[in-house]
VMD Tcl script that draws the C-alpha trace (Angstrom):
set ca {
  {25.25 -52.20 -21.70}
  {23.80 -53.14 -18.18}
  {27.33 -51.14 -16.75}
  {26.61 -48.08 -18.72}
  {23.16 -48.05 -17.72}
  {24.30 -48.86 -14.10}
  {26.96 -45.83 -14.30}
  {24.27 -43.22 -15.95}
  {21.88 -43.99 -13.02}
  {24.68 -43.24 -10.54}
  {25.62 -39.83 -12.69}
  {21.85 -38.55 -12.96}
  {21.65 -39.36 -8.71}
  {24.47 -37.72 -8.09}
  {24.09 -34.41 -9.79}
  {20.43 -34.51 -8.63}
  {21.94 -34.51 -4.64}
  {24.89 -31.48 -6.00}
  {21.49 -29.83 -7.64}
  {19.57 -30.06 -4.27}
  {22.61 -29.23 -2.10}
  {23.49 -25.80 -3.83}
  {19.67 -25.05 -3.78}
  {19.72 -21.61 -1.47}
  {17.74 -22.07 1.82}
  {15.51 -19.00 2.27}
  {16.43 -16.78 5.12}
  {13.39 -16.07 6.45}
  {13.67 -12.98 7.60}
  {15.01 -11.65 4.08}
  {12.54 -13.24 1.98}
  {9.42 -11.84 0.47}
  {6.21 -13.85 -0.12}
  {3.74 -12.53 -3.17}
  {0.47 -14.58 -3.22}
  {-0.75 -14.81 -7.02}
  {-4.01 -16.07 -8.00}
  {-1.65 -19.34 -9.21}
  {0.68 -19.72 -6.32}
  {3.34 -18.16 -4.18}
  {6.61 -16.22 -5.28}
  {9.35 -16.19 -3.03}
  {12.04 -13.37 -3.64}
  {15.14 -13.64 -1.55}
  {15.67 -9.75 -0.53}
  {19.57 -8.40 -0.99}
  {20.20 -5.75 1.72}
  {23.90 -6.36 0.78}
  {22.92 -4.82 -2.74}
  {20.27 -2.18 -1.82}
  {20.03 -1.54 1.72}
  {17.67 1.45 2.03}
  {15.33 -0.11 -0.99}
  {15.09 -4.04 1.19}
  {14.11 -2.03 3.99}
  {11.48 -0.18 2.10}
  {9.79 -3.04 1.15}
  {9.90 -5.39 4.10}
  {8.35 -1.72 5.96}
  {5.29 -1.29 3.13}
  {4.86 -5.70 3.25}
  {4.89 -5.64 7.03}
  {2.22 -2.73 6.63}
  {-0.03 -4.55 3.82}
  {0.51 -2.19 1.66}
  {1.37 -4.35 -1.29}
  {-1.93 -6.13 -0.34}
  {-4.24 -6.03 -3.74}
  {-2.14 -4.41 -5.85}
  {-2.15 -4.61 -9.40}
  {0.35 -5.48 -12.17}
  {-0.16 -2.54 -14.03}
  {2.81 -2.90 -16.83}
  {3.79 -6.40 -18.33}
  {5.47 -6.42 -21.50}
  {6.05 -10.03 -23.00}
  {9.81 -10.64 -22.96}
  {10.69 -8.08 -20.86}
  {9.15 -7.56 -17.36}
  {6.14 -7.18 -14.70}
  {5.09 -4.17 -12.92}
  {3.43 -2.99 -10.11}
  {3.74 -1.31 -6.37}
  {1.41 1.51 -7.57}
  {-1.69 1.61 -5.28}
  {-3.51 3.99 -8.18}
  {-2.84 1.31 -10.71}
  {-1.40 4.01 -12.80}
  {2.38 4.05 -13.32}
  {2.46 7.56 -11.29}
  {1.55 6.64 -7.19}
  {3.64 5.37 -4.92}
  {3.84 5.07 -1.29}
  {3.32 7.57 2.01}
  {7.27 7.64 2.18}
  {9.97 9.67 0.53}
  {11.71 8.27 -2.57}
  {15.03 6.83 -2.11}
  {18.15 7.31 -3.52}
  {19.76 4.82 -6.55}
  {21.32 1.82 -5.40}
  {23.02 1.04 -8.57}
  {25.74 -2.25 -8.62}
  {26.81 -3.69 -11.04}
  {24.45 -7.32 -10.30}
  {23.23 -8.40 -13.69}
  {19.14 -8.05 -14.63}
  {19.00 -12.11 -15.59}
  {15.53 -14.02 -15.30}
  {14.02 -13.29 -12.03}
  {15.55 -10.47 -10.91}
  {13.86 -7.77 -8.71}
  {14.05 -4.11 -9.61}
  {12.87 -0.67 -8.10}
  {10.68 1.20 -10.59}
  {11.68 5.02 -11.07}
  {11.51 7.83 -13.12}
  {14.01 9.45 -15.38}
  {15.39 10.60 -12.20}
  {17.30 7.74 -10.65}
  {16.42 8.96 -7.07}
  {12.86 8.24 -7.21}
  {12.39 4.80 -6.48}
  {9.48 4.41 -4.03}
  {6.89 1.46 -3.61}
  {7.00 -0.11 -7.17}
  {9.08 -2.66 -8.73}
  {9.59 -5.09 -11.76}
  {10.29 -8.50 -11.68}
  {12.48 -9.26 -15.49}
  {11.14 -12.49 -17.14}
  {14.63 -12.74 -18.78}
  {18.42 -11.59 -19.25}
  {17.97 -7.78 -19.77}
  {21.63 -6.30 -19.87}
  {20.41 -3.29 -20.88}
  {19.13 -2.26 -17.43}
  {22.25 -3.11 -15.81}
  {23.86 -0.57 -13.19}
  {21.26 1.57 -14.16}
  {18.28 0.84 -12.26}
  {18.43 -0.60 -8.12}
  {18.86 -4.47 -7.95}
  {16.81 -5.38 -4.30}
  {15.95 -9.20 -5.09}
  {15.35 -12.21 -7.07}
  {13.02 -14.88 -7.61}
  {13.90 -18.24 -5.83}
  {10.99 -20.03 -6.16}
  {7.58 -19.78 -8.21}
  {8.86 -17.75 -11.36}
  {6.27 -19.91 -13.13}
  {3.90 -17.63 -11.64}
  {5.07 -14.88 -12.43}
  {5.12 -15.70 -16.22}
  {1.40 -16.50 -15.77}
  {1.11 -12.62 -14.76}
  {-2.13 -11.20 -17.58}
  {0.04 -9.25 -20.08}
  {-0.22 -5.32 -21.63}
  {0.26 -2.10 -20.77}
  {-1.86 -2.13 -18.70}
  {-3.71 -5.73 -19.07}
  {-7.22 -5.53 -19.85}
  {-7.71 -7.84 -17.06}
  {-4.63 -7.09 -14.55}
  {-3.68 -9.63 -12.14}
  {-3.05 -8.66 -8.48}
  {-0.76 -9.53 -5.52}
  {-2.90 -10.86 -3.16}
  {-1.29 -11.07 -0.45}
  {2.37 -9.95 -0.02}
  {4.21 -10.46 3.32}
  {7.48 -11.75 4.60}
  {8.61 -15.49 5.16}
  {9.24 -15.08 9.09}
  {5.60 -13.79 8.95}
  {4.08 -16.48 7.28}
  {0.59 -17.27 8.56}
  {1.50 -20.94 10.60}
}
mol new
graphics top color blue
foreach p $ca { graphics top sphere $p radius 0.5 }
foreach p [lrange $ca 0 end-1] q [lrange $ca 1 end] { graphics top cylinder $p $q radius 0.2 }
display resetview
């Protein structure tokens, strides 16, 4: 009994250092920050997915636009919204909208989409951030991120369409920009 006990320690020790060692290490410079009023976010950026749409938002972060925005949409099993500085649905920011960046990446738990019309070329400023697998929006809307750390927040996000009480990034900037 004392061996098995001995060799389930060893097992649970060393899938906890494989766990830790596939963990990604945030590249700093591709790695968004959102403040909540419950902690930080951090969204690991994919240029190598979306190009134009990662260098949209590091542009309107590095600006403070994102500053005190609200979620405006969250729908319970589906996703949070925001990016629109009228709180609206309809705004977006100072900048032209950008063309699709459709791949095939999956929408799983986490995952960072632009926000658009039915036009696919008019992704500007907002986004969604999918609280679970949503196959349905795959290759069909542009993949730019995904949630590496703090998703807990995220689910904390006040709910509705919009939320009687709509939470708000407070402060949205990138990692290599981090106040030291």
């Amino acid at each position: 009994m004392r061996t098995l006990l001995a060799s389930l320690a060893l097992v649970a020790l060393a899938l906890t250092g494989i766990a830790h060692a596939q963990a990604p290490k945030a590249d700093p410079q591709n790695t968004l920050v959102i403040e909540l009023k419950t902690g930080k976010v951090l969204i690991a950026l994919r240029p190598d997915l979306a190009p134009k749409h990662v260098e949209r938002v590091k542009r309107l972060a590095k600006e403070g636009f994102y500053n005190g925005i609200k979620f405006h949409r969250v729908i319970v099993g589906f996703m949070a919204q925001t990016g629109d500085p009228t709180g609206t649905g309809t705004g977006g920011s100072k900048y032209g909208n950008l063309p699709a960046e459709f791949t095939p990446t999956p929408f799983e738990r986490g995952t960072i989409g632009a926000a658009r019309t039915n036009d696919p070329n008019t992704a500007n400023s907002q986004f969604f951030i999918t609280f679970t697998h949503v196959p349905h929006l795959n290759g069909q809307y542009t993949v730019w991120g995904r949630v590496i750390d703090g998703m807990q927040h995220v689910d904390q996000i006040a709910k509705g369409e919009p939320p009687p009480k709509p939470d708000v990034m407070q402060k949205v900037y990138l990692l290599v920009d981090a106040p030291k």
